[in-house]
DSSP file (Angstrom, degrees, kcal/mol; ACC not computed):
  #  RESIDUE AA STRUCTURE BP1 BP2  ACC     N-H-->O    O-->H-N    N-H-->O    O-->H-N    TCO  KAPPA ALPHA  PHI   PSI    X-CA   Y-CA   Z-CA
    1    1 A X              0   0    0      0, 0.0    30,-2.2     0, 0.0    31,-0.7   0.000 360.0 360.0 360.0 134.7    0.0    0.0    0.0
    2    2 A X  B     -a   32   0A   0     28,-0.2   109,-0.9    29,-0.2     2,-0.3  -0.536 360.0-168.2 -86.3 161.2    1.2    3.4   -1.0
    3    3 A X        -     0   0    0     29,-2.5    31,-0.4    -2,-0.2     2,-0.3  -0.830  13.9-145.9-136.3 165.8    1.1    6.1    1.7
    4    4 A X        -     0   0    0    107,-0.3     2,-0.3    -2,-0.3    31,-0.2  -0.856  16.6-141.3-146.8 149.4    1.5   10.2    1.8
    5    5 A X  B     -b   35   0B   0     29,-1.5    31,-0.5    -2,-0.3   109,-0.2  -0.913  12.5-137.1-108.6 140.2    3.1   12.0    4.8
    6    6 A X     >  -     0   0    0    107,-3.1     4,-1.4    -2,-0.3     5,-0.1  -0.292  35.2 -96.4 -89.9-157.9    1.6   15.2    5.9
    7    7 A X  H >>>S+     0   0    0      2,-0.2     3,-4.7     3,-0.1     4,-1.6   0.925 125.7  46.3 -63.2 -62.0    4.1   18.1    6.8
    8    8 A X  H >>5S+     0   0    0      1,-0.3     3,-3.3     2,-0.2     4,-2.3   0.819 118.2  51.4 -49.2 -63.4    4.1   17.5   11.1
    9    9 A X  H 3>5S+     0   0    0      1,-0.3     4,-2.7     2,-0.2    -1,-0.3   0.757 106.9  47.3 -39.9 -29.6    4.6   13.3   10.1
   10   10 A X  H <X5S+     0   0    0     -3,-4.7     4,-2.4    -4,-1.4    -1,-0.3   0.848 119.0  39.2 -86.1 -15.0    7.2   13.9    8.0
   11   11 A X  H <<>S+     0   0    0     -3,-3.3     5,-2.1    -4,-1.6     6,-2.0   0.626 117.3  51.1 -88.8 -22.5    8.9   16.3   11.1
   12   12 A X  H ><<S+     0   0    0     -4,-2.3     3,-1.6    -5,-0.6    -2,-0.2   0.850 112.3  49.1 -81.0 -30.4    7.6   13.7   13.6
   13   13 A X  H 3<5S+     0   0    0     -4,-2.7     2,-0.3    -5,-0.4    -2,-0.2   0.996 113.1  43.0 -52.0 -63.6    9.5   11.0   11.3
   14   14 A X  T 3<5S-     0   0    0     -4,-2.4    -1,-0.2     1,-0.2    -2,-0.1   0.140 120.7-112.3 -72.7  18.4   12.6   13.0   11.1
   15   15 A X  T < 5S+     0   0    0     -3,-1.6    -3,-0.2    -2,-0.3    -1,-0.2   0.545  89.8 103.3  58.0   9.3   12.5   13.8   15.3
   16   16 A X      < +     0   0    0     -5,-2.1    37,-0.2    -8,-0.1    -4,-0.2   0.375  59.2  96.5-129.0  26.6   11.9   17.3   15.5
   17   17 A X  S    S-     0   0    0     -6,-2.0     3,-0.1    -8,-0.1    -5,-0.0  -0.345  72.8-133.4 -56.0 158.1    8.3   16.7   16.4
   18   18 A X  S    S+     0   0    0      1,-0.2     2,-0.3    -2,-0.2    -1,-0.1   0.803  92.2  37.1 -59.8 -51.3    7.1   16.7   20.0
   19   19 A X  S    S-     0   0    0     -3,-0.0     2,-0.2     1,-0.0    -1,-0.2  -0.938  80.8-134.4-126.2 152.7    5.1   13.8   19.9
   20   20 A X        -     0   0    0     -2,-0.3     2,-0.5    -3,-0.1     3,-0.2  -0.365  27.2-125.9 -97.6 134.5    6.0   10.7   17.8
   21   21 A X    >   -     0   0    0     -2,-0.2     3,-1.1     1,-0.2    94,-0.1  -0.914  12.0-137.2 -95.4 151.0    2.7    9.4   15.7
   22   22 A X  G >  S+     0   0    0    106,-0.6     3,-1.2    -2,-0.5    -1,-0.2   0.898  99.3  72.5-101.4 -50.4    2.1    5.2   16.6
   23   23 A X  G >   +     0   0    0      1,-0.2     3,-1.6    -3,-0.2     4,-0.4   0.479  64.7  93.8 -49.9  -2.0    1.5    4.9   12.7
   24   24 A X  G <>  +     0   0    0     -3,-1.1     4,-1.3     1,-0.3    -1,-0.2   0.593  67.6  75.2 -62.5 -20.5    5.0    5.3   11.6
   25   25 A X  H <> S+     0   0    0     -3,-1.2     4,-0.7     1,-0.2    -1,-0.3   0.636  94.9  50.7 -61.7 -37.3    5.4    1.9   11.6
   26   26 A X  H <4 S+     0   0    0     -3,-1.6     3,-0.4     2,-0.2    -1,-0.2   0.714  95.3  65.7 -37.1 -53.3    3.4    1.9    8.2
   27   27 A X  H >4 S+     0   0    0     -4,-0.4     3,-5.2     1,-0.2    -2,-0.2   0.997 104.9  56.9 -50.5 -60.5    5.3    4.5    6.5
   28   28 A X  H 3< S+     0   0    0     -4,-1.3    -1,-0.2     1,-0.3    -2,-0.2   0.662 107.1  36.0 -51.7 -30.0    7.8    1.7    6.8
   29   29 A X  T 3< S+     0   0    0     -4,-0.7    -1,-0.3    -3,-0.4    -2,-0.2  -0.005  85.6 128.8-116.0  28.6    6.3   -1.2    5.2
   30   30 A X    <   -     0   0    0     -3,-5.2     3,-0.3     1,-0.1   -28,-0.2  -0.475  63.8-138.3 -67.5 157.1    4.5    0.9    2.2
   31   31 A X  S    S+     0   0    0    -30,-2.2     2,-0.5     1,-0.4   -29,-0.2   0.885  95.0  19.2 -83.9 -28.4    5.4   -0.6   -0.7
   32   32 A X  B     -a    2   0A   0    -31,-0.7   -29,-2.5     2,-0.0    -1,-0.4  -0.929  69.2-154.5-154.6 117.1    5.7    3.6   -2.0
   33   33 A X        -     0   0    0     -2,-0.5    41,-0.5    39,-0.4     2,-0.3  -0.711  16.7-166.6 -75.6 130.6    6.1    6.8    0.6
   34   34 A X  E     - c   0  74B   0    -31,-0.4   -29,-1.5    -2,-0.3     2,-0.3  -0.930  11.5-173.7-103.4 137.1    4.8   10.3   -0.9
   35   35 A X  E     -bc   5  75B   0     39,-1.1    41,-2.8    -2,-0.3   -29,-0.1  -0.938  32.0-118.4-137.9 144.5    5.4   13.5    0.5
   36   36 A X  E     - c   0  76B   0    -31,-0.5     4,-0.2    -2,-0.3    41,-0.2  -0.177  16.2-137.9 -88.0 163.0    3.6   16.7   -1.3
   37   37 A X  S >> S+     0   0    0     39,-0.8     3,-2.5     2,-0.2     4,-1.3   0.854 107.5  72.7 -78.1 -45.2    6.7   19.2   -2.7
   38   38 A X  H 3> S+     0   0    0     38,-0.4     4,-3.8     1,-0.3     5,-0.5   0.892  85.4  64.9 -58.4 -34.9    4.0   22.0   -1.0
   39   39 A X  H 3> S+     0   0    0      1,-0.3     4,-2.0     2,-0.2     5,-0.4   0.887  95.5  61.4 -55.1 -37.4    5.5   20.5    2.8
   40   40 A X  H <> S+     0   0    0     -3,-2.5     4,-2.8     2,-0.2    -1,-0.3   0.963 102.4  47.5 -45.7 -69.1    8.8   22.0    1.5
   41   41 A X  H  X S+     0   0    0     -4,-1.3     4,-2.4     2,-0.2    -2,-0.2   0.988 112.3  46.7 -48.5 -45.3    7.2   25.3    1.5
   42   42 A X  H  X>S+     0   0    0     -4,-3.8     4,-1.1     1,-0.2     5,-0.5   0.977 115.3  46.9 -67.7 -53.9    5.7   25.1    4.9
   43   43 A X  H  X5S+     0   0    0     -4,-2.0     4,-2.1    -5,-0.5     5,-0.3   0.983 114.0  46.3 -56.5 -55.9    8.8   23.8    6.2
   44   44 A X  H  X5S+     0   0    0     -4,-2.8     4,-1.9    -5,-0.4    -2,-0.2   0.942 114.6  46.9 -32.4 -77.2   10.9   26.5    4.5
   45   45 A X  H  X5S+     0   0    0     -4,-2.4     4,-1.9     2,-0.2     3,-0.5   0.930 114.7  46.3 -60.0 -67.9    8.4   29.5    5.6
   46   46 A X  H  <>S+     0   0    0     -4,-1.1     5,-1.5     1,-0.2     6,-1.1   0.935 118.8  47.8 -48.0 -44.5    8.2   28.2    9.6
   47   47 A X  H ><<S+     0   0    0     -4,-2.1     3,-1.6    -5,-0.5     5,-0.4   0.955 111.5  45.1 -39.4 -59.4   12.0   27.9    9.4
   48   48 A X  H 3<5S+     0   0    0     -4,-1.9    -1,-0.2    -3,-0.5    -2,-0.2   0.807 111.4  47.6 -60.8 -45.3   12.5   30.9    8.0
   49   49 A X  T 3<5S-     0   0    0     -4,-1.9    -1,-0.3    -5,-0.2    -2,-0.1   0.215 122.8-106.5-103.0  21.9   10.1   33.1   10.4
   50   50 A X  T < 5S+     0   0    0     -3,-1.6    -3,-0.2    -5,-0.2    -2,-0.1   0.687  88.3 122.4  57.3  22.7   12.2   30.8   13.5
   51   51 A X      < +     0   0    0     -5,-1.5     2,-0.4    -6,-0.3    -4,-0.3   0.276  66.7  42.6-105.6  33.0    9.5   28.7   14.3
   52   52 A X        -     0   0    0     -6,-1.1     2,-0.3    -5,-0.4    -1,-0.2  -0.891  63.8-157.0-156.2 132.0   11.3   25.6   13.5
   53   53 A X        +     0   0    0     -2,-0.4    -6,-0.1   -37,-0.2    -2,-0.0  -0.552  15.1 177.0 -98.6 155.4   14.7   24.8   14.5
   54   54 A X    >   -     0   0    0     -2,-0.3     3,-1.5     3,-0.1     2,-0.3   0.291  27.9-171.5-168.0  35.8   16.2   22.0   12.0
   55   55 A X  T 3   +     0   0    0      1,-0.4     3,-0.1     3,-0.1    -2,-0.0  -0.525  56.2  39.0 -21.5  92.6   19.2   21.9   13.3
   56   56 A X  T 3  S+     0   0    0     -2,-0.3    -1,-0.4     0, 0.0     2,-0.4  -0.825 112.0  71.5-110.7  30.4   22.1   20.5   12.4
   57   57 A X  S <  S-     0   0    0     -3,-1.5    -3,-0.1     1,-0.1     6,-0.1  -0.866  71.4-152.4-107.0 143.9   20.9   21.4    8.9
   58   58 A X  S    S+     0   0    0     -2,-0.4     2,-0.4    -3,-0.1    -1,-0.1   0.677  73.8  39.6 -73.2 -14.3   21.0   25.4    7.8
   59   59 A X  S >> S-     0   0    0     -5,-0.2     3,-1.2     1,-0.1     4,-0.8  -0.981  78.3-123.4-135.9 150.5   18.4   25.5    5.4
   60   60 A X  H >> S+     0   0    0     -2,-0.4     4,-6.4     1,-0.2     3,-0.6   0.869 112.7  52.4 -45.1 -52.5   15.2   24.0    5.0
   61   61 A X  H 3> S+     0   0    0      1,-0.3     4,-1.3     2,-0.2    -1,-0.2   0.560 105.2  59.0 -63.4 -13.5   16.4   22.3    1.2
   62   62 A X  H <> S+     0   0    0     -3,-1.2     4,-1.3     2,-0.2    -1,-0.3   0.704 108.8  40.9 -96.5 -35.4   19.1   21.0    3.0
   63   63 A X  H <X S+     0   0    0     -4,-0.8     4,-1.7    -3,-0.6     5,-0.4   0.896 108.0  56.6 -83.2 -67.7   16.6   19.2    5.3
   64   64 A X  H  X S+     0   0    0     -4,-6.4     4,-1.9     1,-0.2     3,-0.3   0.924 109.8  48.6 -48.1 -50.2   14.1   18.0    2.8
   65   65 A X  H  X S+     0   0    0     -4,-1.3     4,-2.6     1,-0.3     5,-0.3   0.749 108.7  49.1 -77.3 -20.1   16.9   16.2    0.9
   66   66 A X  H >X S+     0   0    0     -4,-1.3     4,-4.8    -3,-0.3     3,-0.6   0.988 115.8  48.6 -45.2 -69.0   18.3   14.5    3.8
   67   67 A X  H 3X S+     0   0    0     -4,-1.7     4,-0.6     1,-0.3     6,-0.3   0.641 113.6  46.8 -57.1 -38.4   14.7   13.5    4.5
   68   68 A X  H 3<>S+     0   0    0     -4,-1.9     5,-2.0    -5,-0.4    -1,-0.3   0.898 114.2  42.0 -94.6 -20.6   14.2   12.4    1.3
   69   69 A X  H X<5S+     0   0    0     -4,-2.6     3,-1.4    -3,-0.6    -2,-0.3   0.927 116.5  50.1 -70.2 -50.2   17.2   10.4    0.8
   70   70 A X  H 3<5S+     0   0    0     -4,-4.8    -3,-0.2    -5,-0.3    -2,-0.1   0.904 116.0  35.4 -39.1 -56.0   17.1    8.8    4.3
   71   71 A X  T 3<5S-     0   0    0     -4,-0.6    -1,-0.3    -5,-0.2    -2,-0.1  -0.124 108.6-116.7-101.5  40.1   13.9    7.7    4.5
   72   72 A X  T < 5 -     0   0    0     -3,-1.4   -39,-0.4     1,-0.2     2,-0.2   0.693  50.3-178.4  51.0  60.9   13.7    6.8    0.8
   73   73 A X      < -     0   0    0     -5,-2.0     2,-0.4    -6,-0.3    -1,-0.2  -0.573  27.7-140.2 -92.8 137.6   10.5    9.6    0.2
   74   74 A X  E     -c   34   0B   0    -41,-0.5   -39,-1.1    -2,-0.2    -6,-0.0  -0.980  23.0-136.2-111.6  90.2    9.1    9.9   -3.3
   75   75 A X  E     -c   35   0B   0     -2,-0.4     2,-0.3   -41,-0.2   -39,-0.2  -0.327  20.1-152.4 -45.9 126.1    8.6   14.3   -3.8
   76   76 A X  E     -c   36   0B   0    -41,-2.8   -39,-0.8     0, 0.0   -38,-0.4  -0.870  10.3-119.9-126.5 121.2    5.3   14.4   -5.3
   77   77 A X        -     0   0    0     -2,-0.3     2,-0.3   -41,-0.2     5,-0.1   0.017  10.7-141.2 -35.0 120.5    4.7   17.7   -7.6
   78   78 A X        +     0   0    0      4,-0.1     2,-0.3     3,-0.0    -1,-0.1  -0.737  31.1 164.5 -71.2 143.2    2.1   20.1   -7.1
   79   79 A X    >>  -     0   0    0     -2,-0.3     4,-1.4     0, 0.0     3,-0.6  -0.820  55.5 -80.3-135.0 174.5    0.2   21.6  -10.5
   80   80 A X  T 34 S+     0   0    0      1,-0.3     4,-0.4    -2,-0.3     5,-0.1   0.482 123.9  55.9 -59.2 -11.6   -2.6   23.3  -11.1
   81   81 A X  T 3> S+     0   0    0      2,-0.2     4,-1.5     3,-0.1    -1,-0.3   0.877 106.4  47.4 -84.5 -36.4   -4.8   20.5  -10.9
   82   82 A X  H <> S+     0   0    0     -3,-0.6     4,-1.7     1,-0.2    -2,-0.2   0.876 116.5  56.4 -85.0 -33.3   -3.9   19.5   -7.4
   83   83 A X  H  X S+     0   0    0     -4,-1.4     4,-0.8     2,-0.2    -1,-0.2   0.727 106.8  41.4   7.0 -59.8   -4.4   23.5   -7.0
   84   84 A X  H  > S+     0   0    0     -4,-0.4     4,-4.0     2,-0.2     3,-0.5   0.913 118.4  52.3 -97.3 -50.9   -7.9   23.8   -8.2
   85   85 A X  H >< S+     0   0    0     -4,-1.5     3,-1.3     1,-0.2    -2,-0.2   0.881 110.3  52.8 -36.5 -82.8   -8.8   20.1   -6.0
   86   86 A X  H 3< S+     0   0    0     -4,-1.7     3,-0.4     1,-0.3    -1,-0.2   0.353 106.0  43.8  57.6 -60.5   -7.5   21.6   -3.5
   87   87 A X  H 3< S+     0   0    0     -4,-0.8     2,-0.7    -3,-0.5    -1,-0.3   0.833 114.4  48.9 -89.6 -37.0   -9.4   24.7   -3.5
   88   88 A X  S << S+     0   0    0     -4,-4.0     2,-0.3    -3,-1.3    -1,-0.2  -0.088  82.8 114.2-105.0  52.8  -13.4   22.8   -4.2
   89   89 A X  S    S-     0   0    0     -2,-0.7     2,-0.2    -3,-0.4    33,-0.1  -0.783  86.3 -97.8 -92.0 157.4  -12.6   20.4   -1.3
   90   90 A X        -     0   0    0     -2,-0.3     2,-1.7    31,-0.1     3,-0.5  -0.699  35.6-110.6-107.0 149.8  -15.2   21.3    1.4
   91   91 A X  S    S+     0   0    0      1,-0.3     3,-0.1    -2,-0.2    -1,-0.1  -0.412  80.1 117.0 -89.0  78.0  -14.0   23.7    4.2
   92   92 A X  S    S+     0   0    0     -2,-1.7     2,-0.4     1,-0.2    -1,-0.3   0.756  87.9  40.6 -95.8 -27.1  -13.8   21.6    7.4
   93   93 A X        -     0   0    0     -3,-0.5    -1,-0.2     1,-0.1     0, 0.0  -0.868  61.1-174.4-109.0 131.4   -9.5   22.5    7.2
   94   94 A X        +     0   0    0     -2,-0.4     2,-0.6    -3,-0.1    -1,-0.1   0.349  48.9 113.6 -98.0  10.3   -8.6   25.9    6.2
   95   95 A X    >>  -     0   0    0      1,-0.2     4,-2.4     0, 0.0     3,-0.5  -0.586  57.0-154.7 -47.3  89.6   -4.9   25.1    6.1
   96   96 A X  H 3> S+     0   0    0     -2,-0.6     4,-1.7     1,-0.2     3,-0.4   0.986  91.4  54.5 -64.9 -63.2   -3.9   25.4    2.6
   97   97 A X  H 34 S+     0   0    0      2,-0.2     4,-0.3     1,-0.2    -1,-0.2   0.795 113.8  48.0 -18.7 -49.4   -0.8   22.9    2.9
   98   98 A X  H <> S+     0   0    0     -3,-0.5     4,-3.8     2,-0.2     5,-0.2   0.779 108.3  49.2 -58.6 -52.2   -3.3   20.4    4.4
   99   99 A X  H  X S+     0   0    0     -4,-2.4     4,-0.6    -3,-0.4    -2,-0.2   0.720 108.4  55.4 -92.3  -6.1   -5.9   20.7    1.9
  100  100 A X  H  < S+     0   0    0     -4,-1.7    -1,-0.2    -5,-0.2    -2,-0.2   0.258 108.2  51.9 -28.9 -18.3   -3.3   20.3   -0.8
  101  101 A X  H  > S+     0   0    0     -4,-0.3     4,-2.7    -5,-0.2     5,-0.2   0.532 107.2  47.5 -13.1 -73.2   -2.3   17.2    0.8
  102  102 A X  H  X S+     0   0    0     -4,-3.8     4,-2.3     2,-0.2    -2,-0.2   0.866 109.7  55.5 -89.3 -18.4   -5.4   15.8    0.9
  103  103 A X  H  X S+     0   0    0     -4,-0.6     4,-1.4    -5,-0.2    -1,-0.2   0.742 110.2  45.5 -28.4 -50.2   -6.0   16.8   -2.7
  104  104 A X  H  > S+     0   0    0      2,-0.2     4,-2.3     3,-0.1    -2,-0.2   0.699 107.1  57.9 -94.1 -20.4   -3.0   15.0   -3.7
  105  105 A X  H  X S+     0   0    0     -4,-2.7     4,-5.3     2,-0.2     5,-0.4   0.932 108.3  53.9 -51.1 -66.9   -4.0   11.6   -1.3
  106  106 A X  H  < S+     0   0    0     -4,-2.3    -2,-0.2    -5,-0.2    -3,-0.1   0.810 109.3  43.6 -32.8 -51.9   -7.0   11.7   -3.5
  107  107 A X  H  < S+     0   0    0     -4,-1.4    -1,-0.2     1,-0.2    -2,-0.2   0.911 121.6  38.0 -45.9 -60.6   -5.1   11.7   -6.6
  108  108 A X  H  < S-     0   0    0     -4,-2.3    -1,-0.2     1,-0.1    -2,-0.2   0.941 104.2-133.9 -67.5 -31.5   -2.7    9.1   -5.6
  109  109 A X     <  +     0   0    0     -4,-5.3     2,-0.2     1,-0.2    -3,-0.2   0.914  62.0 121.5  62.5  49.3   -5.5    7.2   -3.7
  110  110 A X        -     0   0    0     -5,-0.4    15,-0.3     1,-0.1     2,-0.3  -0.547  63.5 -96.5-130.2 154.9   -3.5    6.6   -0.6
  111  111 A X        -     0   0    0   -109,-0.9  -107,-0.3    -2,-0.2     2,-0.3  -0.568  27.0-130.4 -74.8 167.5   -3.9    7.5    3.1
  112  112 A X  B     -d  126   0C   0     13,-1.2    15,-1.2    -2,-0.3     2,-0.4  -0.647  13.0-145.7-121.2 137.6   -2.4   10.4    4.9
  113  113 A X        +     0   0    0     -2,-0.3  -107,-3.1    13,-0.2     2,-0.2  -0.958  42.6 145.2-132.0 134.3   -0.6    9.6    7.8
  114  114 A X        -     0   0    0     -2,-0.4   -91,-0.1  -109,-0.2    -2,-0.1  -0.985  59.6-130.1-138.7 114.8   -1.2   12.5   10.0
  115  115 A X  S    S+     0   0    0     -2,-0.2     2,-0.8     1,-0.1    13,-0.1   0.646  82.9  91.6 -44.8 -16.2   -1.7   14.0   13.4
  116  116 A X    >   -     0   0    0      1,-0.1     3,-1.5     2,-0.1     4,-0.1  -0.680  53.9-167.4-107.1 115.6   -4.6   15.9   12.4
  117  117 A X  T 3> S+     0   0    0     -2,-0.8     4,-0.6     1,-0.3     3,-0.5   0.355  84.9  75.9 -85.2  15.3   -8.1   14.6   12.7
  118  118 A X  T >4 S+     0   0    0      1,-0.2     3,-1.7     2,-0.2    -1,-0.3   0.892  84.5  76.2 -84.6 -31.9   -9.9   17.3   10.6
  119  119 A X  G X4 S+     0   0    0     -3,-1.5     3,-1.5     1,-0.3     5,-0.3   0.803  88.2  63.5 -58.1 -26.1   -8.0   14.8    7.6
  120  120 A X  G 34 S+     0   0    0     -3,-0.5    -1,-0.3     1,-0.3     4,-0.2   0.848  83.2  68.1 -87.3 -28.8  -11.0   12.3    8.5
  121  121 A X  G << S+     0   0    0     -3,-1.7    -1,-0.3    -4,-0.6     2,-0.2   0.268  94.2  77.0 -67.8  10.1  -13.9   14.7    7.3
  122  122 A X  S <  S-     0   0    0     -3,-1.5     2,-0.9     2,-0.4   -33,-0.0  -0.510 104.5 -92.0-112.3-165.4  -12.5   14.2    3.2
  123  123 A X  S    S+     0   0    0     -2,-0.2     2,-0.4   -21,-0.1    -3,-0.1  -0.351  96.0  77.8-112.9  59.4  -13.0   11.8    1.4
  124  124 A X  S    S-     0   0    0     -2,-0.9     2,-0.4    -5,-0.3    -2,-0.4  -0.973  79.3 -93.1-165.7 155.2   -9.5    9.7    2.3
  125  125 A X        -     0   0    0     -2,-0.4   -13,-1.2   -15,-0.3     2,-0.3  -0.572  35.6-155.3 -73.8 107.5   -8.2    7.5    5.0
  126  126 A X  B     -d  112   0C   0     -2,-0.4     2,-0.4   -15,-0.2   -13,-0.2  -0.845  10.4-146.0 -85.0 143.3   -6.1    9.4    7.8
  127  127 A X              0   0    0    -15,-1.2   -13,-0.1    -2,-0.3   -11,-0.1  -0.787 360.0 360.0 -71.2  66.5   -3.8    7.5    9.5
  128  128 A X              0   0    0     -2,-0.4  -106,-0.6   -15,-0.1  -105,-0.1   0.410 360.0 360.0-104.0 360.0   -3.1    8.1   13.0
């Protein structure tokens, strides 16, 4: 079974979460891990504005590729189609990162694995 990480899994993966998610164990034995490019942005911008230390790497890009060579992570692209999903998803999340996510779960036809239980109100499987 293929799987998607949201941003906070892929930070809970990599330790520099607070709380560890029980599902991680999953990530491990998908036959193919996704994580959305947009989690790159989010991670950039909370770096950037000091609310995420990511430490011992200096830059956010520095971080995703560690993250994505280590834990053997498949970047998956955003377009305007995952965009436009994205936007006529119905507004229980207002989190654009999230609901671009869960856009792109849809696409792949995957679960999310996720802290965040708002994921359960679309039309895909959160993991938690």
């Amino acid at each position: 079974m293929d799987v998607i990480l949201d941003t906070c899994a892929l930070l809970s993966l990599a330790g520099i979460a607070d709380q560890k998610l029980k599902c991680l164990d999953d990530f491990k034995n998908a036959s193919e891990a996704y994580i959305s490019a947009c989690s790159c942005f989010e991670i950039a911008l909370k770096h950037k504005r000091g609310q995420l230390d990511l430490a011992p790497y200096s830059t956010a890009q520095e971080f995703w590729q560690a993250c994505l060579d280590h834990y053997g992570l498949t970047e998956y692209p955003v377009d305007a189609r995952l965009f436009q999903e994205s936007v006529t998803l119905p507004d229980h999340h207002a989190d654009p990162f999230d609901r671009i996510i869960i856009a792109t779960a849809q696409a792949l036809g995957c679960p999310v694995i996720t802290y965040d239980t708002r994921f359960k109100g679309y039309d895909v499987q959160a993991m938690q």
